[in-house]
C-alpha positions in Angstrom: 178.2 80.8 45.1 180.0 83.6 47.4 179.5 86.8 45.5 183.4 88.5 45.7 182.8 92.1 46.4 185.7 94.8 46.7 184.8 96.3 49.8 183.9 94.2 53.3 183.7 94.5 56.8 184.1 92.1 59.5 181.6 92.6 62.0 182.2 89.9 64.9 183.2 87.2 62.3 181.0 88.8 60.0 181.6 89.8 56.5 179.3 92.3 55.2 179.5 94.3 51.9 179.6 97.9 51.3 178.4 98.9 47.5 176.3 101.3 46.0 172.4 100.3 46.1 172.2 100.5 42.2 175.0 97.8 42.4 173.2 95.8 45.1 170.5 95.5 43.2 171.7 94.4 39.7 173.2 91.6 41.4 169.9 90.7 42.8 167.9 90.6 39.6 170.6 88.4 38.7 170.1 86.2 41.3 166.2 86.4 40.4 167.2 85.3 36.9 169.5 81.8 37.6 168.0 78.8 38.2 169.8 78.0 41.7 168.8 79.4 44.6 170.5 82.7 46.0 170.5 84.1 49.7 171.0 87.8 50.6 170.8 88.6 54.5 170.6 92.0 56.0 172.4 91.5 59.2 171.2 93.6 62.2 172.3 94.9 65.6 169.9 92.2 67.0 171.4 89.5 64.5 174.7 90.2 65.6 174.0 89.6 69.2 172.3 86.4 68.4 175.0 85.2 66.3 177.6 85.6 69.2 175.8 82.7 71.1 174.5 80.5 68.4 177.5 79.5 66.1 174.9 78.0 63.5 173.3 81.4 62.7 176.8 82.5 62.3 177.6 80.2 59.8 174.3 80.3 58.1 174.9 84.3 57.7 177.9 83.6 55.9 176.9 81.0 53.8 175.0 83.9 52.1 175.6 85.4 48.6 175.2 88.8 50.1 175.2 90.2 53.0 174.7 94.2 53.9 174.4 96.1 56.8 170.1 95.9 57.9 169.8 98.9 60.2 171.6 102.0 61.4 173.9 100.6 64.3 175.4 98.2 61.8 175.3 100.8 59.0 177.1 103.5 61.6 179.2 100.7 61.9 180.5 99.6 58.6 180.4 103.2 57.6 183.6 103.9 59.9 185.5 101.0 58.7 184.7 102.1 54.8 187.3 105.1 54.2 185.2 105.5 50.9 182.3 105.8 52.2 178.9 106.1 49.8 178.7 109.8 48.1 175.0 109.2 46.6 174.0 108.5 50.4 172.1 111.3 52.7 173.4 110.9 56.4 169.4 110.2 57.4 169.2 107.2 54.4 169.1 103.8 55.3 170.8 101.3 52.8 168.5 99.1 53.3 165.6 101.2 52.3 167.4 102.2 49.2 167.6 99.1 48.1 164.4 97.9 48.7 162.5 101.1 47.1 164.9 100.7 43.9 164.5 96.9 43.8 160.6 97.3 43.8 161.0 100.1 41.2 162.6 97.5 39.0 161.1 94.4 40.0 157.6 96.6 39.1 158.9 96.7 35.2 159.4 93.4 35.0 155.7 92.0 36.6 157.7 90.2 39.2 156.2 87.9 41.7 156.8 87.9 45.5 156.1 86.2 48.6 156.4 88.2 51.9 156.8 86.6 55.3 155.8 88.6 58.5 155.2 88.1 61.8 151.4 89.5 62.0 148.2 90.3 59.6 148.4 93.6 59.7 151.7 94.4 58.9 151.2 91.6 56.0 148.1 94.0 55.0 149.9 97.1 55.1 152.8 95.9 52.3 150.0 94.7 50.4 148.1 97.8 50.3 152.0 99.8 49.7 152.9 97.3 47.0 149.1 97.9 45.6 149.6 101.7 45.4 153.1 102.1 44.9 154.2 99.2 42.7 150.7 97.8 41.0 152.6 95.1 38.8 154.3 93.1 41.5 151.8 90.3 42.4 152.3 90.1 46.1 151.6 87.1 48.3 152.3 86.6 51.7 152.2 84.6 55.1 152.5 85.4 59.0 154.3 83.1 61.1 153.6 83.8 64.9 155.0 81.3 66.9 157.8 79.6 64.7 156.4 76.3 65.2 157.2 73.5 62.6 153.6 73.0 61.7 153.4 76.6 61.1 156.5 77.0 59.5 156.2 73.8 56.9 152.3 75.2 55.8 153.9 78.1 55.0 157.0 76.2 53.1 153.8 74.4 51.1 152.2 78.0 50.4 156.0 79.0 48.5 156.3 76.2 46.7 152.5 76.4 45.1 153.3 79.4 43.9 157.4 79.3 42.8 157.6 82.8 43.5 160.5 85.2 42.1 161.8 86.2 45.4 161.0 85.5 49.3 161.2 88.4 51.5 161.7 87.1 55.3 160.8 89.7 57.4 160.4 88.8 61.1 162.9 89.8 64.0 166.5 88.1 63.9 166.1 84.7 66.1 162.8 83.5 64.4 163.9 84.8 60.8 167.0 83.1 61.0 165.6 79.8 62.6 163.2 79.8 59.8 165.9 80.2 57.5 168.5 77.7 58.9 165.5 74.7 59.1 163.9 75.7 55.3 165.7 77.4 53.0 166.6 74.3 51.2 162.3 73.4 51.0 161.9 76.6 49.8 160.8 76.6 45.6 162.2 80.2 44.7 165.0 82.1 42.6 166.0 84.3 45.8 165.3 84.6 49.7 166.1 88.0 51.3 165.9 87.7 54.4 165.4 91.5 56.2 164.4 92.9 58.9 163.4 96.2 58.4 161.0 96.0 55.5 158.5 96.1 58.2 159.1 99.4 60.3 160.0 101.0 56.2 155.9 100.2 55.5 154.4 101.0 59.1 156.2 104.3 58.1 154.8 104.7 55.0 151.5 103.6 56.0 150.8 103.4 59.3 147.6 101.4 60.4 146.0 102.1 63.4 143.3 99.3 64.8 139.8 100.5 64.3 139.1 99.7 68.1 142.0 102.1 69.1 139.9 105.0 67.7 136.9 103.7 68.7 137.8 103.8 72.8 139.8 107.1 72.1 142.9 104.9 72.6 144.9 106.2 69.6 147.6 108.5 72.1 148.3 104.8 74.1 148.5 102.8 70.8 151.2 105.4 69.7 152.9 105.4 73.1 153.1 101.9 72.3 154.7 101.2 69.0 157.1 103.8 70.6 158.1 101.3 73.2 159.4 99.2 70.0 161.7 102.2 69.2 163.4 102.2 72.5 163.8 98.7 72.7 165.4 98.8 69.6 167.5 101.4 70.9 168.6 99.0 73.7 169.7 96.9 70.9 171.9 99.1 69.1 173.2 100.6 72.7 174.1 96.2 73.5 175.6 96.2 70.1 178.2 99.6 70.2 179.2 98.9 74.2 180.6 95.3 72.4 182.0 96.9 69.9 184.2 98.9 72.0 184.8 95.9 73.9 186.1 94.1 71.2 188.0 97.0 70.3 189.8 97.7 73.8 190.5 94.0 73.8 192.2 94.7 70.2 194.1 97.7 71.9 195.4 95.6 74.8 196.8 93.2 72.6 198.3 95.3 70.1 200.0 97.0 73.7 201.1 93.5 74.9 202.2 92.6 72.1 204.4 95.6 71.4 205.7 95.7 75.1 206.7 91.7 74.0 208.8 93.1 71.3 210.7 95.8 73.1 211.5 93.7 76.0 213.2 90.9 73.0 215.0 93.8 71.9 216.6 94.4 75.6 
């Protein structure tokens, strides 16, 4: 069921909510607690793209309980279309880390049980070690899918349903996360899926784990030179996603134009 929220914003066809975290994530344990199965997406710069030329992603975003802005371009985004704005929020906060931090803090009370999904071992290992430290009474499971192959995608299907987990946190980039989604949600045995992005980048901040063969050839300046390519690229992203923004929005602006120089020249 379509959770009815005051406050939305159409982002290329679109809706995503703006609330409070706290508010965000009462709704999720919820979710956690009724016996269908609920969907909350964090839509992305890279998600948006994808959705404007593959109409099934599109539609599977929006068939979503929830959906909320998943990193800053879309954040930046929403923000301006919101004239209330969020008070509690510090300009350098993420929503999306909010939520997830206060989620956990709850989730921990309650002894939940989680399954993760990421794209390699060791970031896998690094949110197991986090959740270890940080939040010791969430039992934490996971899986990496690599390639998004069926035969990799259905074992790990088979590993969620074994365990009926409370909640299944996708985290891989936008086209395999929401191809896995799309194909599987429906196989999945779970109370929730949350499907987000940028889970990942949240832990390698938090703990950041460098390869022992990187120290051990002196390579730890190239590996960091490295995962700093990942930052620009994602800075490509966002700069894709803003330039069609304001295309969309000059294209809004010549219509409005045409369609007021229409009415004065009915008036003549």
């Amino acid at each position: 069921m379509k959770e009815h929220t005051r406050k939305k914003v159409n982002v290329f066809g679109v809706d995503v909510s703006v609330m409070r975290p706290d508010k965000a994530v009462n709704i999720t344990l919820n979710y956690i607690n009724r016996k269908e199965l609920n969907k909350i997406y964090f839509h992305t710069a890279a998600s948006s793209l994808f959705c404007q030329t593959r109409e099934w992603a599109a539609q599977w975003i929006d068939s979503c309980d929830l959906v909320f802005s998943g990193d800053r371009a879309l954040e930046e985004h929403t923000s301006s279309k919101d004239s209330v704005g969020n008070p509690e929020k510090s300009s350098h906060d993420l929503f999306a880390d909010l939520y997830i931090k206060r989620l956990f803090y709850r989730m921990n009370k309650e002894s939940r049980e989680i399954f993760v999904i990421m794209s390699t071992e060791e970031h896998l290992t690094a949110l197991k070690e986090y959740m270890h430290e940080s939040y010791p009474e969430i039992l934490v499971e996971g899986a990496v899918i690599t390639e998004g192959s069926s035969a990799e995608s259905e074992k790990v299907v088979n590993e969620i349903n074994g365990l009926i987990p409370d909640v299944v946190f996708v985290c891989l980039d936008s086209e395999k996360q929401l191809t896995l989604l799309h194909e599987y949600e429906a196989m999945m045995n779970t109370h929730l899926i949350v499907g987000i992005e940028t889970i990942q980048p949240m832990i390698q901040t938090e703990m950041e784990i460098i390869p022992g063969w990187v120290e051990t050839f002196h390579l730890t300046a190239f590996y960091k030179w490295i995962k700093k390519e990942g930052k620009i690229q994602e800075q490509i992203v966002h700069s894709l996603f803003r330039r069609t923004v304001l295309k969309e929005e000059d294209s809004n602006t010549e219509e409005d134009k045409k369609i007021i120089e229409n009415h004065d020249e009915g008036e003549e």
